[in-house]
PLY file of the C-alpha trace (Angstrom):
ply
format ascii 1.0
element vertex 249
property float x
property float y
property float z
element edge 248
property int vertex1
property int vertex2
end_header
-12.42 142.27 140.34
-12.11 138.55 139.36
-8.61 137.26 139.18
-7.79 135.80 135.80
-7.84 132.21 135.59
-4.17 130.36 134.45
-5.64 129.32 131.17
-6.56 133.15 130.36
-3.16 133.98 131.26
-1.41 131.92 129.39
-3.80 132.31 126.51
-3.39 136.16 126.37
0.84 135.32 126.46
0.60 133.27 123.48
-1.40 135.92 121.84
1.06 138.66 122.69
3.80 136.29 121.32
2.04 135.44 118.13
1.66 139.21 117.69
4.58 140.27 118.01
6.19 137.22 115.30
3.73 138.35 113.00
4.66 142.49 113.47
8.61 140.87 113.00
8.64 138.00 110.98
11.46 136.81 109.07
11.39 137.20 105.16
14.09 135.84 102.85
15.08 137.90 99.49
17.80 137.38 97.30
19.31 134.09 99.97
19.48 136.69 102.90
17.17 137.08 105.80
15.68 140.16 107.40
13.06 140.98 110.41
10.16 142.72 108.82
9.86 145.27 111.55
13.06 146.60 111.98
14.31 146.07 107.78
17.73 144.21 109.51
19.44 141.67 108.46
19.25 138.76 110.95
22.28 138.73 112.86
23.32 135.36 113.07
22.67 134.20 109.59
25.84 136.77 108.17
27.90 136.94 110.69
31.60 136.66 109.24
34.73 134.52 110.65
36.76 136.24 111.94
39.88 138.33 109.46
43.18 138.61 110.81
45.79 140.51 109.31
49.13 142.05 109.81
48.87 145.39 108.98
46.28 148.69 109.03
46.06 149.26 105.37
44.13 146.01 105.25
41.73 147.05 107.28
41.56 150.53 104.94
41.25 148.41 101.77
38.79 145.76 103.36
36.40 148.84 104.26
36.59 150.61 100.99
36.15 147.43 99.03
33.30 146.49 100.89
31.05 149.37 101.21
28.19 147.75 99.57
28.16 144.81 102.73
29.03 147.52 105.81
28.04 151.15 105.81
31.27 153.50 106.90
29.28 154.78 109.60
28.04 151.94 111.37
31.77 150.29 111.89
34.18 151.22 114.52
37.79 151.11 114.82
38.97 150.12 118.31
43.01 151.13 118.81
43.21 148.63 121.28
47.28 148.61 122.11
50.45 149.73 119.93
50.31 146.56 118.11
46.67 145.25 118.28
43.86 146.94 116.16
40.05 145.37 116.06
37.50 146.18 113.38
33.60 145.81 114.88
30.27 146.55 113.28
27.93 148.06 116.00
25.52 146.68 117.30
22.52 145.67 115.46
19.75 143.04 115.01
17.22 141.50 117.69
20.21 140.28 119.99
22.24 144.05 120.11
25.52 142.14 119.55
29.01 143.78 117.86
29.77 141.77 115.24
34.01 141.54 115.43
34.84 141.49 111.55
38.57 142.01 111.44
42.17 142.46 113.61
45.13 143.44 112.72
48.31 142.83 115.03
52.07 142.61 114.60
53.66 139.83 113.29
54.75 137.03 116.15
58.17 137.01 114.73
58.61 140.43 113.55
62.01 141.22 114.90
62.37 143.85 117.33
65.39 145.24 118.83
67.09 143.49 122.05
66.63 146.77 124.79
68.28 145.90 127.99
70.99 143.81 127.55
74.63 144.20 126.27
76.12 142.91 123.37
78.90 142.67 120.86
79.28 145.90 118.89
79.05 144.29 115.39
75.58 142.59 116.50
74.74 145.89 117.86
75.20 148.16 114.81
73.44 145.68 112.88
70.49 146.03 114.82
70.64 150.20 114.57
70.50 150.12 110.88
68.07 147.50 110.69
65.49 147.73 113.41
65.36 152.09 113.44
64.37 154.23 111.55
66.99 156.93 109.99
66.93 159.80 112.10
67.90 161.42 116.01
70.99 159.92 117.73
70.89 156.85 115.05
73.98 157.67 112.68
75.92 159.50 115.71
75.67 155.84 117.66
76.38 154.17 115.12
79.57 156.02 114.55
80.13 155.99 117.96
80.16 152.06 118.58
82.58 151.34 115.44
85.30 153.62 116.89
85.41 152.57 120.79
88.16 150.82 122.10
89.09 149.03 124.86
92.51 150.52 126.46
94.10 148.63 129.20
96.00 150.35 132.54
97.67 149.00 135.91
96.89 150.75 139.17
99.60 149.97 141.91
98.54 150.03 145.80
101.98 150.14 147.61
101.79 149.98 151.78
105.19 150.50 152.39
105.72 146.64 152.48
103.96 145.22 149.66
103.24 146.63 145.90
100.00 145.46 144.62
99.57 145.89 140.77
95.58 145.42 139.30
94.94 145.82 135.67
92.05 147.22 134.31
90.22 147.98 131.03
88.99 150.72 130.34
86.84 151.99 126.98
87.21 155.25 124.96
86.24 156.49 121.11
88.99 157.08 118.95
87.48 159.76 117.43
88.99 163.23 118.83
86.13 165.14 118.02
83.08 162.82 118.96
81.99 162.69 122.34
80.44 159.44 123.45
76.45 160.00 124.15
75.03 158.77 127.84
70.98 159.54 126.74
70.26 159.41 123.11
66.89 159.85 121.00
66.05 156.93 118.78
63.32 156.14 116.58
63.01 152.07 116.60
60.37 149.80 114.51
57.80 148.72 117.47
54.66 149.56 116.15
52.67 149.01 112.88
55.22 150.29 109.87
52.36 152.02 108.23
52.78 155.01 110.67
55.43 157.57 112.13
57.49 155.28 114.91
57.62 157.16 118.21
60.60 157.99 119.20
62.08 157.40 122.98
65.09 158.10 124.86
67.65 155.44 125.52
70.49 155.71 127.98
73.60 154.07 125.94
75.97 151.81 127.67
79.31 150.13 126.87
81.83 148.25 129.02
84.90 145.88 128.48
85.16 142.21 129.79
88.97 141.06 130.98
90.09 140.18 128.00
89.17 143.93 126.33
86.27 142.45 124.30
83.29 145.71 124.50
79.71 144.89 124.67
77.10 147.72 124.37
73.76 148.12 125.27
70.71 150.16 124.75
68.39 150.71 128.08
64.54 152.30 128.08
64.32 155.47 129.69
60.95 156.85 129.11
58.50 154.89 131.41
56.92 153.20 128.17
55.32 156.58 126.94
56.10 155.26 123.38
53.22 152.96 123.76
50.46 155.76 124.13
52.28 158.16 121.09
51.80 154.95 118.85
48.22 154.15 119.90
47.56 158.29 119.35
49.58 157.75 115.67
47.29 155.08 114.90
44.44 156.27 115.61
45.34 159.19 113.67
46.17 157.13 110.58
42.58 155.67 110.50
40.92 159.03 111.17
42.50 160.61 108.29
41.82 156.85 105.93
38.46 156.46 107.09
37.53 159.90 108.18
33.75 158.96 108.31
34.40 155.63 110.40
34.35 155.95 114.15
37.47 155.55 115.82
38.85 154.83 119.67
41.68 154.30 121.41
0 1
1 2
2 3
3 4
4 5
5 6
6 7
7 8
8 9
9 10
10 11
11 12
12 13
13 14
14 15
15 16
16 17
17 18
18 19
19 20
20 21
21 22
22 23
23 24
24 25
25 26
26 27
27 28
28 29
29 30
30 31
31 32
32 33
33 34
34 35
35 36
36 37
37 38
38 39
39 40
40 41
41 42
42 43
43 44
44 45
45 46
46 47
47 48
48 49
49 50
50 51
51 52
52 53
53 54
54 55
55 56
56 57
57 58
58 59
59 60
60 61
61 62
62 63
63 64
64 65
65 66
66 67
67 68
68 69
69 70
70 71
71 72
72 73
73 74
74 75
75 76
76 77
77 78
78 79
79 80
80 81
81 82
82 83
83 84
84 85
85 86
86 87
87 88
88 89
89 90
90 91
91 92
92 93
93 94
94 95
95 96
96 97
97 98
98 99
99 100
100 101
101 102
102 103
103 104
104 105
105 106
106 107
107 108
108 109
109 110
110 111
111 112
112 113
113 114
114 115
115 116
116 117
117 118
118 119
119 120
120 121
121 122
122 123
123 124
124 125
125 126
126 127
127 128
128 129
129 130
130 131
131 132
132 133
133 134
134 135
135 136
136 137
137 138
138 139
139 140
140 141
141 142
142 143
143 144
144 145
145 146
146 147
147 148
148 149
149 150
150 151
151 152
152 153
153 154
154 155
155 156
156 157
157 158
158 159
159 160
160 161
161 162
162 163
163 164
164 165
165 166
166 167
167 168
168 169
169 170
170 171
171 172
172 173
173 174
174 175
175 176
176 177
177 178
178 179
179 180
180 181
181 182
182 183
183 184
184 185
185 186
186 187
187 188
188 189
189 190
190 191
191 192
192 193
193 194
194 195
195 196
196 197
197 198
198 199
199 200
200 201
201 202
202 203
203 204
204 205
205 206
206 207
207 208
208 209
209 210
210 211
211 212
212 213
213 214
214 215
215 216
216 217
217 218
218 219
219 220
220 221
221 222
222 223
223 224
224 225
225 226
226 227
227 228
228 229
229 230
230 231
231 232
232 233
233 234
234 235
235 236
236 237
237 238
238 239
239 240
240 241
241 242
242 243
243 244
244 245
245 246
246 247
247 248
């Protein structure tokens, strides 16, 4: 068999090329451009700038209000942490790529509650009724922290020679029927408001200083297994929103 000369090659190339432009040509109705073959809108002359938001009933609202531009079904949710959701369109057009239309993520200076560290009761029951929500151990540490105090007592070490006085300070509740909590459930704001805040368990601390002045503390106890209960509550919110949009987290 004769091999094909270079000029028949690349002559049959450019007609395989011209072909296929003519079987997917570009037409233009109404400002907006689609590929004849495939009736799509060509990608890159509607992609959107990217949205970002603060919460997930924007990206509810922005769906239903725009159901004429996006079809439900061809979107999809990503959950992608407990305070970072992305809105994509699936892949489409002659290039396959997911357009990212939207994300919502938690304010920068949303105020969250100071785990880890002691501090002065006042500053502490501020944060409890502020920063958690109104339910488990809440009310009982709030109660609690505005009834410790700080009671002072000498221990003597005598050798037979010498007698050694230290003083110490020592905290206790006031209350005679409340017993002060070691673990306690709480409930704080650390996800998206928009859904049920999963609660943890915190061990709660207290000590005094020299001078008697009590600091208390709140310290994590459950491994960060919040984080996966708010990406499941999430995800749950959307489903039941949106139930014919595709969701994962």
């Amino acid at each position: 068999m004769e091999a094909l000369s270079k000029e028949v090659i690349e002559k049959i190339e450019q007609m395989a090329v011209d072909a296929h432009n003519k079987e997917n040509a570009v037409i233009e109705i109404d400002g907006k451009k689609y590929w004849t073959a495939t009736k799509e809108r060509v990608l890159e002359d509607w992609r959107h700038d990217l949205l970002k938001v603060s919460s997930l009933s924007s990206i509810v609202t922005y769906i239903k209000d725009n159901r004429e531009e996006f079809k439900p079904e061809d979107l999809i949710i990503h959950v992608e942490s407990h305070g970072s959701v992305n809105l994509y369109e699936k892949t489409t057009g002659e290039v396959k790529k997911r357009t990212h239309i939207m994300s919502a993520g938690m304010e920068n200076d949303a105020k969250v509650f100071p785990f880890g560290k002691f501090m002065g009761t006042e500053e502490f029951i501020i944060g409890l009724l502020s920063l958690f929500e109104e339910k488990g151990d809440r009310d009982t540490i709030v109660t609690v922290t505005g009834n410790l105090k700080s009671e002072k007592s000498l221990q003597n070490t005598d050798n037979g020679a010498t007698t050694k006085y230290d003083a110490h300070h020592g905290v206790v509740c006031t209350l005679s029927k409340v017993s002060i909590p070691q673990v306690v459930l709480l409930y704080p704001f650390r996800t998206f408001r928009q859904i049920e805040q999963p609660g943890s368990t915190f061990v709660f601390r207290y000590r005094a200083d020299g001078d008697g002045i009590i600091s208390v503390g709140l310290f994590e106890a459950d491994g960060g297994a919040w984080k996966h209960e708010a990406m499941s509550n999430i995800e749950n919110y959307f489903r039941e929103a949106l139930p014919e949009v595709q969701v994962i987290a």
